[in-house]
C-alpha positions in Angstrom: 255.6 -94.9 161.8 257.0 -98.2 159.9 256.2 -100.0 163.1 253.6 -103.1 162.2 251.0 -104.1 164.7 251.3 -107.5 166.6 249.2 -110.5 164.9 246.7 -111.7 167.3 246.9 -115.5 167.5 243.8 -117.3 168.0 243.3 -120.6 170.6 242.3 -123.4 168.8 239.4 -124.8 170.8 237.8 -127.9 170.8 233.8 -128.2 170.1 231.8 -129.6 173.2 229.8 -132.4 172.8 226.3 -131.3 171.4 223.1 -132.5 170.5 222.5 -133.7 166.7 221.1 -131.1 164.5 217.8 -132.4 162.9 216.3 -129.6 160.8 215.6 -129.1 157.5 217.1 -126.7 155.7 214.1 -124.1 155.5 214.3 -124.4 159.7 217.6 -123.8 159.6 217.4 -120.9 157.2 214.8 -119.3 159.2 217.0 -119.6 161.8 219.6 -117.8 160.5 217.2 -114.8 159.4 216.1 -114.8 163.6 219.3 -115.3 164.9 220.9 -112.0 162.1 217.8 -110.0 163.6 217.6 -110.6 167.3 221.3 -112.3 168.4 223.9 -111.1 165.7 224.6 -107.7 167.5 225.5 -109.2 170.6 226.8 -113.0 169.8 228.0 -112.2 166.2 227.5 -112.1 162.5 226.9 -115.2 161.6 227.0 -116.9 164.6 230.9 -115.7 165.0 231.5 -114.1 168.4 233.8 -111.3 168.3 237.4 -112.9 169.6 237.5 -111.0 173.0 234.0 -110.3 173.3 232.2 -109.9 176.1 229.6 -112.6 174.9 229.5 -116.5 174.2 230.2 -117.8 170.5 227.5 -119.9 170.5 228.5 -122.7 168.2 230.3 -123.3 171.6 227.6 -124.3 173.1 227.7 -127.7 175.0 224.2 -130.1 175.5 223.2 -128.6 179.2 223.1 -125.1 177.3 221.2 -126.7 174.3 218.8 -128.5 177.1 218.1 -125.2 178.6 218.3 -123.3 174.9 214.4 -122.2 175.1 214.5 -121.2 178.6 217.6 -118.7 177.8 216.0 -117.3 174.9 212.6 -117.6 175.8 212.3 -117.4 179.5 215.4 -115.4 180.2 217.0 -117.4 182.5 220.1 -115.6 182.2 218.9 -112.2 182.2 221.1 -111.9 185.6 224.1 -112.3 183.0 223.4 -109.9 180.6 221.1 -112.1 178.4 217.7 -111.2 178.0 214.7 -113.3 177.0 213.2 -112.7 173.8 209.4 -112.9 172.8 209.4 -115.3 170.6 207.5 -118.9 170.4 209.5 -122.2 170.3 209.5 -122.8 166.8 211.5 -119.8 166.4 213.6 -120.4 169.3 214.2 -123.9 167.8 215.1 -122.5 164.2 217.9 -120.2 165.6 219.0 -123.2 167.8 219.6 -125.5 164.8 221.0 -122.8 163.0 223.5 -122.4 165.6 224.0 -125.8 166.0 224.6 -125.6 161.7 227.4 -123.5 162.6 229.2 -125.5 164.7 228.7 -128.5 162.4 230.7 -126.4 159.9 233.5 -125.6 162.3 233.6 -129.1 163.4 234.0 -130.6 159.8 236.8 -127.6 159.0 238.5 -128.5 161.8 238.2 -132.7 161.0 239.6 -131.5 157.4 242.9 -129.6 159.1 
């Protein structure tokens, strides 16, 4: 019919502390190609979770999650959750890590700019 559907409103929510990114721009990059390989289909193109999902947006991601980062992605620590490790070494477990921590440097400074 002429019905329209309801707008879905999205909760504005505040960034977590987190550590200081301090990568170049080539880590970063390879980061992203990693992360669009091995953790967009779950956690989201471009490091934008789905609103709903079933999976964490990951430029949510506070310090203890960035102090554990290699032993989720590596080591599998929450494989119990849903969230398996990945074979991978820690230069490349690093690069998507900065490249997720690039992401939420760019929320962060869209949101200062509101």
């Amino acid at each position: 019919g002429d019905a329209s559907m309801p707008v879905a409103e999205l909760l504005a929510t505040e960034l977590p502390e987190q550590p200081k990114l301090e990568a170049s721009a080539e880590v970063i990059a390879t980061g992203k190609q990693i992360y669009g390989a091995e953790c967009g289909g779950c956690h989201g193109k471009d490091a934008v979770a789905r609103v709903g999902g079933t999976t964490r947006d990951l430029r949510y991601a506070d310090s203890k999650t960035h102090a554990q980062w290699h032993a989720i992605v590596i080591g599998g620590a929450l494989r119990s959750n849903g969230m398996p490790g990945y074979e991978m070494s820690i230069d490349e477990s690093e690069a998507v890590r900065s490249y997720v921590l690039s992401r939420a440097g760019e929320l962060r400074r869209a949101a200062a700019e509101e």
